[in-house]
SETOR-96618 format. One line per field, with one value per residue (C-alpha): residue number from 1; residue in three letters; chain; x, y, z. Coordinates in Angstrom, 1 decimal. Layout:
residues N
num NUM;...
residu ala;...
chaine A;...
east X;...
north Y;...
up Z;...
end
This chain:
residues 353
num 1;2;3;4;5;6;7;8;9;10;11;12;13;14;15;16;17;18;19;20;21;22;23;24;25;26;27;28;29;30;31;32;33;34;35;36;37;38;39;40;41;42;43;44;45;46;47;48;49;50;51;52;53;54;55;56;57;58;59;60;61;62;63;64;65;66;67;68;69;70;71;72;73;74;75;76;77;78;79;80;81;82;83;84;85;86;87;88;89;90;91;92;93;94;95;96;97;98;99;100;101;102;103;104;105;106;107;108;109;110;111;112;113;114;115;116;117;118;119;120;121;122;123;124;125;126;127;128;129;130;131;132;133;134;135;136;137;138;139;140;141;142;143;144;145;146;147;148;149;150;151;152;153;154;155;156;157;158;159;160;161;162;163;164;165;166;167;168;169;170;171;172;173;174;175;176;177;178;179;180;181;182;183;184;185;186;187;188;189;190;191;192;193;194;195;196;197;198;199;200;201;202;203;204;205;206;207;208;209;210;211;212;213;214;215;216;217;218;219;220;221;222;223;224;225;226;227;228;229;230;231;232;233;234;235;236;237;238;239;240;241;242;243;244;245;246;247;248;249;250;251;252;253;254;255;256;257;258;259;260;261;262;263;264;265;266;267;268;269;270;271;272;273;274;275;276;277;278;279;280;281;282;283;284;285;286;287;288;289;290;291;292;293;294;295;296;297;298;299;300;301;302;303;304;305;306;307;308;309;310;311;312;313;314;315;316;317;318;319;320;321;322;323;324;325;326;327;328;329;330;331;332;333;334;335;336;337;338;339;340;341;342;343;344;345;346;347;348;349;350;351;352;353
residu unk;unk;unk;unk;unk;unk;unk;unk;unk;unk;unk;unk;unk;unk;unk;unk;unk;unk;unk;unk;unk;unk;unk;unk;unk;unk;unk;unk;unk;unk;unk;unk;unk;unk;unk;unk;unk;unk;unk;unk;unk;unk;unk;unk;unk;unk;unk;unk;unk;unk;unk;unk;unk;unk;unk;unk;unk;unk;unk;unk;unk;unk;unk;unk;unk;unk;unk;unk;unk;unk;unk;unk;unk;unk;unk;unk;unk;unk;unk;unk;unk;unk;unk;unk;unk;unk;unk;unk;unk;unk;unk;unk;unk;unk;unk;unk;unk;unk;unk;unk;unk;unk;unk;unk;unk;unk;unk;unk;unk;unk;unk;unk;unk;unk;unk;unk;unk;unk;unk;unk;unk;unk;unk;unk;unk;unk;unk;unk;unk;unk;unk;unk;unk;unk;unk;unk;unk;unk;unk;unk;unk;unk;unk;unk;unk;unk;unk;unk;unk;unk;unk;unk;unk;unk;unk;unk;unk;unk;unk;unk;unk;unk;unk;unk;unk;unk;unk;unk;unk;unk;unk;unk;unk;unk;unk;unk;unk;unk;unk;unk;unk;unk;unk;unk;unk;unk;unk;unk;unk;unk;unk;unk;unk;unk;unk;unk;unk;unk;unk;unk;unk;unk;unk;unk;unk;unk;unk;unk;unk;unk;unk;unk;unk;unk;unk;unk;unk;unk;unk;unk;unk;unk;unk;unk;unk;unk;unk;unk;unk;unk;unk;unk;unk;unk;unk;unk;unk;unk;unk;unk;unk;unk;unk;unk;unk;unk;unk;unk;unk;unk;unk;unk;unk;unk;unk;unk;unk;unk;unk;unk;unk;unk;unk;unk;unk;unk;unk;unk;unk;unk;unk;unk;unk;unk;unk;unk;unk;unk;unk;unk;unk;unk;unk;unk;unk;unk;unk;unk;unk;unk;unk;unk;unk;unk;unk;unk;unk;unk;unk;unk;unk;unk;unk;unk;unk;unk;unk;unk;unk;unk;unk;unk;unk;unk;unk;unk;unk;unk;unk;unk;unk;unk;unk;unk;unk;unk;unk;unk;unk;unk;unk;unk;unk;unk;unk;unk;unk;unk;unk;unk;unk;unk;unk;unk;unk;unk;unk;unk;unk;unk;unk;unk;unk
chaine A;A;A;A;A;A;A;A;A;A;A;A;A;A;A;A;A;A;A;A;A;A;A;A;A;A;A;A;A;A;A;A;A;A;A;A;A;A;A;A;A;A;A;A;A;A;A;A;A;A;A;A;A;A;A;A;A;A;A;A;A;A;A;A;A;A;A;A;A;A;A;A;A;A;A;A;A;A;A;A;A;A;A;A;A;A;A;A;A;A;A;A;A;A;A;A;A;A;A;A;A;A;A;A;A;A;A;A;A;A;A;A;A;A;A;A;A;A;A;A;A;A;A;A;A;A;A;A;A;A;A;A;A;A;A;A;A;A;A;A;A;A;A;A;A;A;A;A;A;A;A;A;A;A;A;A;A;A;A;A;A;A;A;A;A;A;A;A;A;A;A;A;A;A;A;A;A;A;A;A;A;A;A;A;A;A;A;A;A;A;A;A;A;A;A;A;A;A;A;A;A;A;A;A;A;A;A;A;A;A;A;A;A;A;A;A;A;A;A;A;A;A;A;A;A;A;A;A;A;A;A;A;A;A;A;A;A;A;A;A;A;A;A;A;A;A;A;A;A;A;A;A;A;A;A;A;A;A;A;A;A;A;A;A;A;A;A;A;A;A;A;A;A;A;A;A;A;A;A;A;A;A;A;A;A;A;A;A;A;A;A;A;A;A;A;A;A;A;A;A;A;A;A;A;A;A;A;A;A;A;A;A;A;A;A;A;A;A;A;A;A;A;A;A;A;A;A;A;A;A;A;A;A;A;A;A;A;A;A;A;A;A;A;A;A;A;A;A;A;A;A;A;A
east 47.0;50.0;53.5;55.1;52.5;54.3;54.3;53.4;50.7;49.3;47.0;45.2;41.4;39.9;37.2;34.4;31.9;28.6;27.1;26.7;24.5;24.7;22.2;18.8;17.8;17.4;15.8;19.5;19.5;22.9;25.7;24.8;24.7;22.1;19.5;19.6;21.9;24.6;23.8;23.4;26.3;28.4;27.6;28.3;31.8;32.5;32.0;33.7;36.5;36.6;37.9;41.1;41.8;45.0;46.1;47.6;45.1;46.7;48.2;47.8;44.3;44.2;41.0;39.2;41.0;40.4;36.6;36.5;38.1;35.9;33.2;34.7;35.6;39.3;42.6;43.7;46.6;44.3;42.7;44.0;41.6;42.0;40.3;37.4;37.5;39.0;42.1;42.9;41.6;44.8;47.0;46.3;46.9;50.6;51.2;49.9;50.2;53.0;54.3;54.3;51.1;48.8;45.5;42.2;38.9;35.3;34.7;31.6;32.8;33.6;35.2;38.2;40.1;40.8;41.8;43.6;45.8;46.7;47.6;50.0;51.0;50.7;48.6;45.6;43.1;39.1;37.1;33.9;30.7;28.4;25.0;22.9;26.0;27.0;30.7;31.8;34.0;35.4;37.7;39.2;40.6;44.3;44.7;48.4;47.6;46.3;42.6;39.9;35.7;33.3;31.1;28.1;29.3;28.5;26.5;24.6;24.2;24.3;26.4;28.4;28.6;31.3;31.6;32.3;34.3;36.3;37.1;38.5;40.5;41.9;42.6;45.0;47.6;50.3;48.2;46.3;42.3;40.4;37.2;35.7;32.8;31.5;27.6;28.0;25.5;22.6;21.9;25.3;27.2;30.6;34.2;35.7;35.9;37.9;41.0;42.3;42.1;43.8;46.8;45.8;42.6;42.1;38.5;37.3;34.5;33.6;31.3;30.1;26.9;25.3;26.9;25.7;29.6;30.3;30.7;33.6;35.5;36.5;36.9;39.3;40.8;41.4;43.5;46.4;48.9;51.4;48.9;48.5;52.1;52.1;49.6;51.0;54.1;52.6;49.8;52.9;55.3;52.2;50.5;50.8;48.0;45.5;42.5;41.6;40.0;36.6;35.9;37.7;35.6;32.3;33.5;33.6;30.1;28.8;29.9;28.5;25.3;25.0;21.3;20.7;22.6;21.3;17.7;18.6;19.8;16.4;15.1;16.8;16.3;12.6;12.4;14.6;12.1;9.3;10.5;11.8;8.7;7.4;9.8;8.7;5.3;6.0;7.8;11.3;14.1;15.8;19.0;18.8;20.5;22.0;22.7;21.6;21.0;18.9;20.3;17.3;16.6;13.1;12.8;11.3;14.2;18.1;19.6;21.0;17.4;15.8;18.4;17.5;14.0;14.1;16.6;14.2;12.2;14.4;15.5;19.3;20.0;23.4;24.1;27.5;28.2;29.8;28.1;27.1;25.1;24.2;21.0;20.3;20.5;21.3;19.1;20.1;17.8;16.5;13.8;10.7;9.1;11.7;11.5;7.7;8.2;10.8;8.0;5.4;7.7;8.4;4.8;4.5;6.9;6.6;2.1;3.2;5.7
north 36.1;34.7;35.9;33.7;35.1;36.9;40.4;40.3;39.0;41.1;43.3;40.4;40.7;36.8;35.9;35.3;32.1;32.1;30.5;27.1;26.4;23.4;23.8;24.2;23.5;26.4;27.2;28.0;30.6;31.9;30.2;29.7;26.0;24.3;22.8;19.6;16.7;15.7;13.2;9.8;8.8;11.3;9.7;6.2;7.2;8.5;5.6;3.5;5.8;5.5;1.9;3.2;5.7;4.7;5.7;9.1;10.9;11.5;14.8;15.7;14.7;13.2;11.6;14.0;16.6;15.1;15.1;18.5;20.2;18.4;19.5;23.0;22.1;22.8;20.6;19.1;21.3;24.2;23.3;22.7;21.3;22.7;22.3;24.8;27.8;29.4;27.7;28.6;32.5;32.4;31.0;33.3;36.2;34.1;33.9;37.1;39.5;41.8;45.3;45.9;44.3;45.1;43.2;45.5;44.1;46.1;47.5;45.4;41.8;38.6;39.1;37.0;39.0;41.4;38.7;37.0;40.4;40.8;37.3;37.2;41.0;42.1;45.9;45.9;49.1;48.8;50.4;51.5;49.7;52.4;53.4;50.7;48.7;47.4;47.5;50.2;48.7;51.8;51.7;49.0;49.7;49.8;49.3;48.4;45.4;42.0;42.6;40.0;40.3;38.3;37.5;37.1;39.3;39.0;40.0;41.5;39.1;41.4;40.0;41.8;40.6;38.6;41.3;43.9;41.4;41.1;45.1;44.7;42.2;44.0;46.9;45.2;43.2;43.2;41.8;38.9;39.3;36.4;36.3;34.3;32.5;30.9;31.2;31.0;28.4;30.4;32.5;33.5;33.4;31.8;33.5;30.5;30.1;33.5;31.5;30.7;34.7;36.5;34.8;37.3;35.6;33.0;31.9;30.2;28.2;25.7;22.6;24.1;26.1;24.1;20.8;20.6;20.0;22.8;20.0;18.2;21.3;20.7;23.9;24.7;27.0;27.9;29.8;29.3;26.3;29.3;30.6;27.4;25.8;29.2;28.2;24.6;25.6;27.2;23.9;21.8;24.5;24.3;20.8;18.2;16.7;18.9;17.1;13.8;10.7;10.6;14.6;13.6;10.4;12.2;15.1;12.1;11.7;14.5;15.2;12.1;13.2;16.4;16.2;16.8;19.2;21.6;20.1;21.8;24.8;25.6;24.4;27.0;29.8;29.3;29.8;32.4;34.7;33.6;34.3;37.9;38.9;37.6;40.0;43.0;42.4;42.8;46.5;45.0;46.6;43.5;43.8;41.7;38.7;35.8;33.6;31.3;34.2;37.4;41.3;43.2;45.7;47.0;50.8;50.1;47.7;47.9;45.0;43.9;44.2;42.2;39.9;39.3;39.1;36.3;34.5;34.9;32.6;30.7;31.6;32.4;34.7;36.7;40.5;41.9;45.4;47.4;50.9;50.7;47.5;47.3;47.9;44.8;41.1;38.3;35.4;32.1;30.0;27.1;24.5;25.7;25.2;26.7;29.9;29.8;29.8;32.1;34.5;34.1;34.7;38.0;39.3;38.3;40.3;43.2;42.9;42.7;46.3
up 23.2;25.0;25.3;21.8;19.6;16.4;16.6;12.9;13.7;16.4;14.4;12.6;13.0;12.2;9.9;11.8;10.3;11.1;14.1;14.0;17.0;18.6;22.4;20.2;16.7;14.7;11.1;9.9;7.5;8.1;6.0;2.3;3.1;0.5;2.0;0.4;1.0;-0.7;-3.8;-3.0;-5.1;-3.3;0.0;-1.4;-2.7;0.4;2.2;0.3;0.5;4.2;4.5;2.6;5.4;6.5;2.9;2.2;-1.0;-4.4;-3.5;-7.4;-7.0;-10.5;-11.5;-9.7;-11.3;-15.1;-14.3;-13.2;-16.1;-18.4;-16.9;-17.7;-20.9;-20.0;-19.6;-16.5;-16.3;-16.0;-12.6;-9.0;-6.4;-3.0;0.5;-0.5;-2.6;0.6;0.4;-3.5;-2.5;-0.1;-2.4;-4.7;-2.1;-1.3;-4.8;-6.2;-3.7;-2.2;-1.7;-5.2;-6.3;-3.3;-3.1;-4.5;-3.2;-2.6;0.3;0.8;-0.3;1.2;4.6;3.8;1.5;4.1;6.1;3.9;2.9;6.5;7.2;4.3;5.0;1.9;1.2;0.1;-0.9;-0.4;-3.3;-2.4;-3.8;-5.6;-3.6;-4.7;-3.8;-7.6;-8.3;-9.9;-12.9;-14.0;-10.3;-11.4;-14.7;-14.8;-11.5;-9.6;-7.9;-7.9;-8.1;-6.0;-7.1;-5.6;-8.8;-7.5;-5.0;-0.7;0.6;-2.2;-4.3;-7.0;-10.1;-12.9;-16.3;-18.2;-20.5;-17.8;-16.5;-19.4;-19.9;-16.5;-17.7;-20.4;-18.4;-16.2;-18.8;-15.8;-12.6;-11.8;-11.6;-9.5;-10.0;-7.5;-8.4;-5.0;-6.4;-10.1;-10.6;-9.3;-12.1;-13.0;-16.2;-15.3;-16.9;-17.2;-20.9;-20.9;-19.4;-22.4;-23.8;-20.7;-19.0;-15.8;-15.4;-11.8;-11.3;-8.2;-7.5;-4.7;-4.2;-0.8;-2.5;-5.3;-4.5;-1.2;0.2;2.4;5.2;2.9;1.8;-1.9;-3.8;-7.2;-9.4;-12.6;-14.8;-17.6;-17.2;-15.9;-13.1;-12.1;-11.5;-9.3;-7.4;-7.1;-5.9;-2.8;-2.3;-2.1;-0.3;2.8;2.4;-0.7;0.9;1.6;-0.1;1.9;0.3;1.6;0.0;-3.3;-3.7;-2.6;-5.3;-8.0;-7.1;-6.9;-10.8;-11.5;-10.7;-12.2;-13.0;-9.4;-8.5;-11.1;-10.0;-6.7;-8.4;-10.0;-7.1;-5.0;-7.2;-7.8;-4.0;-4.1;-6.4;-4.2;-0.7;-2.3;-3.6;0.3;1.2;-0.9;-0.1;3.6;2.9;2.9;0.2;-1.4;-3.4;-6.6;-6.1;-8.3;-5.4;-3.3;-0.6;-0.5;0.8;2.7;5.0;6.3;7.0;10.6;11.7;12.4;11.7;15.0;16.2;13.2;13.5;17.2;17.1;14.8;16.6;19.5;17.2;16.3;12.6;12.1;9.6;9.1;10.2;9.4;11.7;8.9;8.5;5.4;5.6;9.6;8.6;6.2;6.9;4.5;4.2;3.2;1.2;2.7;1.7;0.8;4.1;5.9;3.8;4.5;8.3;7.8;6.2;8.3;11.3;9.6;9.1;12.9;14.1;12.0;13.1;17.1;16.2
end
């Protein structure tokens, strides 16, 4: 780092994304991405949007906006669109967060919060995952911060119910919970309708995963009216504009076409319980999982070295270095085929060892 850099600032430890190779084509695995392409409406709003380019967006994002809360089945005033769930996760640490509400987050979650917590300086306490790395709900009741869960969580996978959700809720009257919902349309029930029962409540979500838009970043929260005028005071306190026209047009159609996003959904999940049961077969331990990624470990394998091997051949998957969990890898779900060779690459390796 050079000279300038901020002193508060010297002990931040980046997020790291997953390799996006660009020298050799992989079977990528690695990032969650779906492995179909966008809608074809999506990709035709889009391009019309693209001869308005010299343009500024609608900062308020306001048809977009409409469509999305009623697909939710909740008012306008009750969602803000940011540039992917990411964006709305930090807000909510900027808004939510300081010395005395510290951020609470699992130990094993998504590697953001941390990041986020020491970007914005604010505290934050890790609370262990149990063994079989579910959360343990009864950590979290009345709690004296501003409480993050990943539900689905990563890199399990493993999901909590809205009901165990809820007595979380109710436990903590005087701090925010954000539940982040990243995978909820993979087998998860979502906690949105609870919004309009607990003013405390902030659920994410993002049209990365199911959408197929995690090129376009588009992502949004929601909460009560109050929650949200919070969080709009920080979007237009950092950038009114943060949404460009091309990703709100292709977000139109992507809701447009909700038949085929929830066509990929099954899609995805139907490969999901085959490749897991690929897995089992072949000796692996596989966490659960209610996304669009699976959570295993084989007893004769490390993770750094099973994670090798198959880049070696040319599959990316994702290895995180944390004790805990060094010895798993997670597993995106690709296309059927690519699962397959992903399988059969696995029983070749494990017959050469």
């Amino acid at each position: 780092m050079s000279r300038f850099f901020s002193s508060k600032y010297n002990q931040l430890v980046p997020y790291v994304p997953g390799e996006q190779p660009k020298a050799r084509k992989y079977v990528k695995l690695n990032t969650n991405e779906s492995p179909f392409p966008p809608s074809a409406k999506a990709i035709a709003y889009a391009s019309e949007a693209a001869g308005h380019l010299q343009l500024y967006p609608d900062p308020d994002c306001k048809v977009l906006t409409e469509k999305v809360a009623s697909m939710l089945g909740v008012d306008p005033e009750e969602v803000l669109l940011t540039n992917g769930s990411d964006e709305i996760l930090n807000f909510a640490f900027m808004a939510f967060c300081d010395d005395h509400s510290p951020a609470i987050f699992p130990d094993i979650t998504y590697g953001f919060y941390k990041v986020f917590a020491q970007l914005n300086n604010v505290p934050y306490e890790e609370i262990p995952l149990e063994k079989d790395f579910t959360i343990d709900t009864k950590a979290y009741m009345d709690n004296h911060g501003t409480i993050f869960i990943a539900n689905p969580n990563a890199p399990t996978g493993i999901a909590l119910t809205v009901a165990e959700i809820e007595e979380i809720l109710k436990a903590n009257p005087g701090h925010v919970v954000v539940i982040d919902e990243a995978y909820v349309d993979f087998g998860t029930e979502s906690c949105v309708p609870l919004i309009r029962k607990y003013d405390n409540l902030l659920v994410t979500q993002t049209f990365s995963k199911s959408r197929s838009m995690a090129g376009a970043r588009l992502g949004f929260g929601v909460g009560c009216k109050a929650l949200i005028q919070d969080l709009n005071t920080v979007k237009y306190s950092t950038n009114p504009y943060n949404i460009n026209r091309m990703t709100m047009a292709a977000g139109l159609g992507v809701l447009a076409d909700e038949a085929y996003t929830q066509a990929n959904c099954r899609a995805v999940c139907a490969t999901r319980t085959q490749t897991r049961e690929a897995l089992l077969q072949l000796g692996f331990e596989v966490a659960e999982s209610k996304t669009n990624f699976l959570f295993a470990r084989h007893r004769g394998f490390g993770g750094a070295e099973l994670y090798a091997k198959l880049k070696e051949n040319g599959i990316l998957v994702r290895h995180f270095n944390q004790p805990r969990i060094q010895d798993y890898i997670r597993i995106t779900i690709g296309s059927s085929q690519e699962m397959q060779v992903f399988v059969n690459t696995l029983r070749t390796i494990l017959e050469e060892c």
